[in-house]
C-alpha positions in Angstrom: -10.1 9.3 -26.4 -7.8 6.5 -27.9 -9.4 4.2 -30.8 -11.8 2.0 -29.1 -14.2 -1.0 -30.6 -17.6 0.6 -31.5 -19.2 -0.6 -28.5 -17.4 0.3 -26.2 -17.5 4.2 -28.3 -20.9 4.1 -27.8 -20.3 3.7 -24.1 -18.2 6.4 -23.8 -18.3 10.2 -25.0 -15.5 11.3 -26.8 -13.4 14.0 -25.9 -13.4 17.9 -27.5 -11.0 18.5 -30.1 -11.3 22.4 -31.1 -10.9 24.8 -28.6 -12.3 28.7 -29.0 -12.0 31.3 -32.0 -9.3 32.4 -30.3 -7.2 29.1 -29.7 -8.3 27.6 -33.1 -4.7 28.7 -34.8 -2.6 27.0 -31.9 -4.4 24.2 -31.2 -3.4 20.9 -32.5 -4.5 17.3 -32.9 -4.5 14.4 -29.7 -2.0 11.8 -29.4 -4.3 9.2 -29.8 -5.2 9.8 -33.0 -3.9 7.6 -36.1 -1.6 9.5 -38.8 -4.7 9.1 -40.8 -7.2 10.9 -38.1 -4.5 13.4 -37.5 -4.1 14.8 -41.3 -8.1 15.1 -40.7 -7.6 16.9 -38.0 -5.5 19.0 -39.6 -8.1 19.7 -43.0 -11.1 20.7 -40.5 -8.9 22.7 -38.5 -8.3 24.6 -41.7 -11.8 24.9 -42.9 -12.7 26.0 -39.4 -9.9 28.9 -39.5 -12.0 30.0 -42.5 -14.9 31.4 -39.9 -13.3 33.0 -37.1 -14.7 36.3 -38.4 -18.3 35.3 -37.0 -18.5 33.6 -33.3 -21.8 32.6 -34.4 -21.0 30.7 -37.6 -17.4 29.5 -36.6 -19.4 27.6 -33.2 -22.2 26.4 -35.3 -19.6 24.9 -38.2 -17.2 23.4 -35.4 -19.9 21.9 -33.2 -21.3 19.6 -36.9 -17.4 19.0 -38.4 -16.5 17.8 -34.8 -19.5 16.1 -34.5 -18.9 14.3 -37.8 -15.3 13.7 -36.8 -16.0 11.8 -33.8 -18.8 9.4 -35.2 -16.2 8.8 -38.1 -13.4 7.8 -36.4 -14.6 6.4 -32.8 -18.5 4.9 -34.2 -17.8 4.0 -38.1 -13.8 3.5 -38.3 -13.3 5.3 -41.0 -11.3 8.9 -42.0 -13.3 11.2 -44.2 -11.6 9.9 -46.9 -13.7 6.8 -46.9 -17.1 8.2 -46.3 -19.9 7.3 -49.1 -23.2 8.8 -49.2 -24.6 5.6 -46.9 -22.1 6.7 -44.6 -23.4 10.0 -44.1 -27.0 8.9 -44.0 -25.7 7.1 -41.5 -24.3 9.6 -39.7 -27.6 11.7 -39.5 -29.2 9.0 -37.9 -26.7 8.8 -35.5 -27.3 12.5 -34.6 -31.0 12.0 -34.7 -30.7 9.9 -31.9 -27.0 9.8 -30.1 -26.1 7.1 -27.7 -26.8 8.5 -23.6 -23.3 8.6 -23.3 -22.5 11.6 -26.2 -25.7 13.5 -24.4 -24.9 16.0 -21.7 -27.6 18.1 -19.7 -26.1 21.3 -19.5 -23.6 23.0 -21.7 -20.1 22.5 -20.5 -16.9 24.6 -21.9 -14.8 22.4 -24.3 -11.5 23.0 -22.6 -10.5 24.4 -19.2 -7.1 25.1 -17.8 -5.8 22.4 -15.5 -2.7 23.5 -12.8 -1.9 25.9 -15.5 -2.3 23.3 -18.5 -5.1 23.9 -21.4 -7.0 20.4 -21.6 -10.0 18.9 -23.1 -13.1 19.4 -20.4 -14.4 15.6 -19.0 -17.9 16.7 -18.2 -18.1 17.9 -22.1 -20.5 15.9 -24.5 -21.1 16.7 -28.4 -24.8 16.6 -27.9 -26.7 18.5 -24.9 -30.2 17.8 -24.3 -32.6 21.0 -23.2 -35.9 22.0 -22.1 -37.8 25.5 -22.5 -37.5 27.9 -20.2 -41.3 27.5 -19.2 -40.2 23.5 -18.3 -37.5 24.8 -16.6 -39.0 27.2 -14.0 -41.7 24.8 -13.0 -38.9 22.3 -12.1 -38.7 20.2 -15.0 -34.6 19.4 -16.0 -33.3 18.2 -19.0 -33.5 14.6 -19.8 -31.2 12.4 -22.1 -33.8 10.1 -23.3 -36.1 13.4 -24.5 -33.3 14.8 -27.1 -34.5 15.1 -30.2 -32.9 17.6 -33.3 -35.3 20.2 -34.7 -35.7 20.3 -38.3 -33.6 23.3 -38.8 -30.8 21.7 -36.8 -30.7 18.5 -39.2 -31.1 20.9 -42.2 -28.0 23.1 -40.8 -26.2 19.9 -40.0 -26.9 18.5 -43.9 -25.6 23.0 -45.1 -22.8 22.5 -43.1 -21.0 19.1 -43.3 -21.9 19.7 -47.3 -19.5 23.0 -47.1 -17.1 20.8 -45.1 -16.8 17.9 -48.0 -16.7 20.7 -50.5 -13.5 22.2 -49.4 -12.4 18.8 -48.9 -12.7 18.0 -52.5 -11.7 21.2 -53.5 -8.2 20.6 -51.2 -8.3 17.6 -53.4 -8.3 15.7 -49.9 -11.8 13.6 -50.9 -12.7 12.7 -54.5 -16.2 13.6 -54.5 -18.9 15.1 -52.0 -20.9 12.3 -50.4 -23.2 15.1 -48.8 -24.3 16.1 -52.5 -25.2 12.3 -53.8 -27.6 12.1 -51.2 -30.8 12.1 -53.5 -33.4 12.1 -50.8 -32.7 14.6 -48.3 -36.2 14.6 -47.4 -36.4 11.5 -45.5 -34.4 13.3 -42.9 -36.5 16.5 -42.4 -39.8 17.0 -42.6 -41.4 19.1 -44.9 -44.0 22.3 -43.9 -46.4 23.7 -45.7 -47.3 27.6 -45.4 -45.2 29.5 -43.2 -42.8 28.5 -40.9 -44.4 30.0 -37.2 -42.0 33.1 -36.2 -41.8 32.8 -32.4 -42.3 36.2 -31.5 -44.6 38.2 -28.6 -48.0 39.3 -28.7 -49.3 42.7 -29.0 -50.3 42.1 -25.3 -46.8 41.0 -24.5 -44.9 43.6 -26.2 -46.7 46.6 -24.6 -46.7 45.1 -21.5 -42.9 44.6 -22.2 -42.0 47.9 -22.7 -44.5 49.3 -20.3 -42.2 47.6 -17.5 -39.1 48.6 -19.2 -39.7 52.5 -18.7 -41.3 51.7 -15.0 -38.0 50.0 -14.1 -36.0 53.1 -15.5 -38.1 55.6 -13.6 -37.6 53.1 -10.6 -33.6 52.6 -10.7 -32.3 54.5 -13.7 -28.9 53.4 -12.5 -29.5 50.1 -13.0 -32.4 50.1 -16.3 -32.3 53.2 -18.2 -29.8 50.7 -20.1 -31.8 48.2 -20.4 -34.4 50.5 -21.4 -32.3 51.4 -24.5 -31.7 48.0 -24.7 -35.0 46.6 -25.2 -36.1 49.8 -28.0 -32.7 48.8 -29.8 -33.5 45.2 -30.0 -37.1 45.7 -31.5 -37.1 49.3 -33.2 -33.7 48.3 -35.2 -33.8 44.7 -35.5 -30.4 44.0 -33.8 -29.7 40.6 -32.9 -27.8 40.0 -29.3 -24.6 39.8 -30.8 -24.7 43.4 -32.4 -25.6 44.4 -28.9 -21.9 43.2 -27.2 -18.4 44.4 -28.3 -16.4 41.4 -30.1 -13.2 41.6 -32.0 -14.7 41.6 -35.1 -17.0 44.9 -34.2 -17.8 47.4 -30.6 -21.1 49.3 -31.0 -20.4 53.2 -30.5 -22.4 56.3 -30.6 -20.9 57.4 -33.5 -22.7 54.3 -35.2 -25.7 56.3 -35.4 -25.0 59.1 -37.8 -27.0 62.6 -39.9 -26.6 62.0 -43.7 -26.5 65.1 -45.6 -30.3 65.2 -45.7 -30.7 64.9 -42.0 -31.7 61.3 -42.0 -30.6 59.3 -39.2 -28.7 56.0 -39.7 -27.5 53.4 -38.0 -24.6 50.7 -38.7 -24.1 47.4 -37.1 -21.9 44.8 -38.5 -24.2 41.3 -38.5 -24.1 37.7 -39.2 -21.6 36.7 -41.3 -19.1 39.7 -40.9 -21.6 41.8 -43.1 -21.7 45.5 -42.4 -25.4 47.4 -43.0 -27.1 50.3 -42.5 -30.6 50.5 -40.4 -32.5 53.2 -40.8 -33.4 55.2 -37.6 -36.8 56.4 -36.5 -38.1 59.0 -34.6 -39.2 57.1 -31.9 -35.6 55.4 -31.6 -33.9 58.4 -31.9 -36.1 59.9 -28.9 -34.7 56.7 -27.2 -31.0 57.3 -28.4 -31.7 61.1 -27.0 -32.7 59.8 -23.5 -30.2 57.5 -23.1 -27.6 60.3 -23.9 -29.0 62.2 -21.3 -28.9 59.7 -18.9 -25.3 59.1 -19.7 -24.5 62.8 -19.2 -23.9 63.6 -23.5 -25.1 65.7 -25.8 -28.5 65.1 -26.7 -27.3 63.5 -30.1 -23.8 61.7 -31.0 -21.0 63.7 -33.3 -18.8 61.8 -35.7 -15.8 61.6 -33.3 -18.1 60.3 -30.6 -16.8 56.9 -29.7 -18.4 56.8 -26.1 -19.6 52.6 -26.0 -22.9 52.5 -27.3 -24.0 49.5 -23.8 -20.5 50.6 -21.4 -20.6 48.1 -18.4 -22.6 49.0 -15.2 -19.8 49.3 -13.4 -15.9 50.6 -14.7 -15.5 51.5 -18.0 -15.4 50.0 -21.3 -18.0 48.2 -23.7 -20.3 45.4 -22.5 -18.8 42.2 -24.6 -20.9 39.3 -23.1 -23.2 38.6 -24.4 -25.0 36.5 -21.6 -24.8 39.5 -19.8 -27.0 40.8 -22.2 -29.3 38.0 -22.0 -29.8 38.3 -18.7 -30.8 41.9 -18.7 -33.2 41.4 -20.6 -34.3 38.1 -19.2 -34.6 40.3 -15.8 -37.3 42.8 -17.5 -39.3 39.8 -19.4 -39.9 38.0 -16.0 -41.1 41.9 -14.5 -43.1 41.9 -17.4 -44.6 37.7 -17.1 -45.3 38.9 -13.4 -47.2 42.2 -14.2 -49.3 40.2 -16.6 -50.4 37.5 -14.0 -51.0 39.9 -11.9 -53.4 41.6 -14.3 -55.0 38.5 -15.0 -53.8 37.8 -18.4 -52.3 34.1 -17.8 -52.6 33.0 -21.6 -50.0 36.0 -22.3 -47.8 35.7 -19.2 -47.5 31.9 -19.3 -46.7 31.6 -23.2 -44.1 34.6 -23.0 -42.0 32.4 -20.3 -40.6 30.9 -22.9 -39.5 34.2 -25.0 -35.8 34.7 -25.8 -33.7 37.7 -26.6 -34.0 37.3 -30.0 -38.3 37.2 -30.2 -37.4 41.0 -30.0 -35.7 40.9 -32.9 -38.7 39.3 -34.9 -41.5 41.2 -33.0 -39.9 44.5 -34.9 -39.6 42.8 -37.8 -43.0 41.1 -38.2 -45.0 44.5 -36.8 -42.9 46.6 -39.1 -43.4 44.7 -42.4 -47.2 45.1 -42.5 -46.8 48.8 -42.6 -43.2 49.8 -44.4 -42.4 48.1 -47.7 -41.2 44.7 -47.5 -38.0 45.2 -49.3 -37.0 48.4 -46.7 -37.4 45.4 -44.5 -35.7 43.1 -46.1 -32.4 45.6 -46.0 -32.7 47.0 -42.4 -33.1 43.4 -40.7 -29.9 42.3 -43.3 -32.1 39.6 -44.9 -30.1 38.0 -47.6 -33.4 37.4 -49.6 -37.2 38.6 -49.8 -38.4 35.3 -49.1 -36.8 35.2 -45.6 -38.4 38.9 -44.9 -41.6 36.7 -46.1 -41.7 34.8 -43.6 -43.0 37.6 -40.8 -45.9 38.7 -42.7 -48.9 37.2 -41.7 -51.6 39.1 -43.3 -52.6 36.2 -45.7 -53.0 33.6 -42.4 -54.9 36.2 -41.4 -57.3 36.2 -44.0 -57.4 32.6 -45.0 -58.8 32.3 -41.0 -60.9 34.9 -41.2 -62.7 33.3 -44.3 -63.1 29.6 -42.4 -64.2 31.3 -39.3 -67.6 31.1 -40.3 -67.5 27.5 -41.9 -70.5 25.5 -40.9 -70.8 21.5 -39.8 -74.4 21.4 -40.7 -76.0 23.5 -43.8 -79.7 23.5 -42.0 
């Protein structure tokens, strides 16, 4: 998108400048940019190369550091050499509420290949507006004017283009951080108090959730004793979606789970931020881990040279590596389970869980398991960084702090 007066920027979305984890090393800057836009270019290409070990992280920092790119040079003017701290407030504004034009309504790839050429993707847009997936099945689609940033996604934005000046200044390419002489961060996000909520499902929900997991493996165990598995991995060990699907960084085996000399069973998963750890197994998940195996034709449990693909494709051989594949197995046994509940008459459970994701297994496990197990066993089989994030799931003293205004009166007579 050549230089263009700010109206007309406004008027017009810009197009995508990094391409995939895998085509960050080759790609390189647009024609239309200014020597001055290219050598930025070049610097957030560099701190991008940085994160290729995690998809996750590597997306998240290239979706805010392109983001801040575009408003800099196309909406302000100005290379990130020139950016104060009024520039940046500025700049969060500006993502708090885009112009139409930068808003898309479904996620579009950055780049697609063109009669054999690899070019920036038209219907792409830096912001894309969304609605749940409860909206969504009663008809409802995604509308520009309703976009709107969460607080977390303002508070990442802040994290990341604040790692982004600071290995600019350390490159020596800026003189100072203007992230960092922002005094009043607050005015952008709003401040709790208490717990943050953790989205996760009900007792109701989970039981019924696993309840039509095993009914769907007795039904077609060609199709679900995998998802089964699935499902009692997710929520008995914590994993997140991506420890799930095979990636270049890491492919899930059978050999992962493994006997220590004391006969306890472990499992290792490599996690956010490239971090390796160790989950202990139970007994229930290693009943799981045995029926699976069976299924699969094995040995009821794995040996150290096992390498067999912990999720192989349904079909062919090889691991599973999407991970919307994933999604959508799971997706497939929550709307069995949404059904089975309407049908049983619980409509407070089955409508609230259609707008459950993957991942409210992850902190279902998590936030049953911490009001039984020590907090700090936890803490290290989830690969929380802290105590206070493992914190956040127990919700024993909400409990009680209702339980005490229950019985609050209006009138004393």
């Amino acid at each position: 998108m050549p230089n263009l007066p700010k109206l007309a920027s406004m008027r017009r979305a810009p197009l995508a400048c990094f391409d995939t984890v895998k085509q960050i090393d080759i790609v390189v800057a647009p024609t239309y940019l200014t020597r001055a836009q290219r050598n930025d270019f070049d610097m957030a290409r560099s701190f991008l190369q940085a994160y290729t070990g995690s998809l996750g992280t590597f997306n998240s920092y290239r979706r805010d550091v392109e983001r801040l790119l575009h408003w800099a040079w196309h909406i302000a003017g100005k290379a990130l050499e020139d950016l104060k701290r009024e520039d940046i407030e500025a700049f969060i504004g500006f993502c708090q509420k885009p112009p139409a034009a930068w808003i898309g309504t479904k996620k579009a790839p950055r780049f697609k290949v063109i009669d054999g050429v690899r070019q920036s993707n038209l219907e792409w847009r830096p912001f894309v507006a969304t609605v749940t997936k409860s909206a969504f099945k009663k008809g409802h689609l995604p509308d520009k004017a309703d976009y709107a940033p969460s607080n977390g996604s303002v508070k990442e934005l802040l994290a990341i283009i604040g790692s982004f000046f600071q290995y600019l200044q350390m490159e020596e390419y800026t003189v100072s951080n203007p992230v960092a002489l922002i005094r009043q961060k607050s005015k952008f996000v709003q401040k709790r108090q208490g717990h943050t909520t953790v989205r996760r499902l009900s007792n109701q929900q989970w039981q019924t959730l696993i309840d039509t997991a095993e009914q769907l493996a007795e039904e077609n165990p060609g199709s679900h004793e995998r998802t089964l598995f699935m499902i009692c991995a997710l929520y008995g060990m914590y994993l997140r979606i991506s420890e799930l699907a095979a990636s270049d960084r890491w492919t899930p085996t059978m050999n992962d789970f493994y006997k220590d000399h004391e006969d306890r069973w472990w499992f290792t998963t490599v996690g956010k931020g490239n971090k390796e750890r160790q989950i202990a197994v139970s007994d229930t998940m290693l009943a799981a881990l045995r029926r699976w195996r069976r299924f699969q034709g094995l040995s009821a449990l794995p040996t150290p040279g096992d390498s067999t693909p912990l999720f192989p494709v349904h079909r062919g051989k090889g691991p599973l590596s999407n991970t919307t594949h994933v999604r959508n197995i799971v997706q497939s046994c929550f709307d069995r389970a949404i059904e089975s509940m309407a049908e049983q008459g619980l409509k407070e459970d089955s409508d609230a869980m259609m707008d459950a994701t993957v991942h409210w297994l992850r902190h279902t496990g998590i936030s049953d398991d911490v009001k039984r197990r020590p907090r700090e066993h936890v803490r290290d089989d989830a690969g929380h960084s802290s105590s206070a994030i493992t914190d956040r799931y127990v919700d024993i003293e909400l409990k009680e702090r209702h339980k005490s205004a229950k019985r609050k009166k209006i009138r004393t007579d």
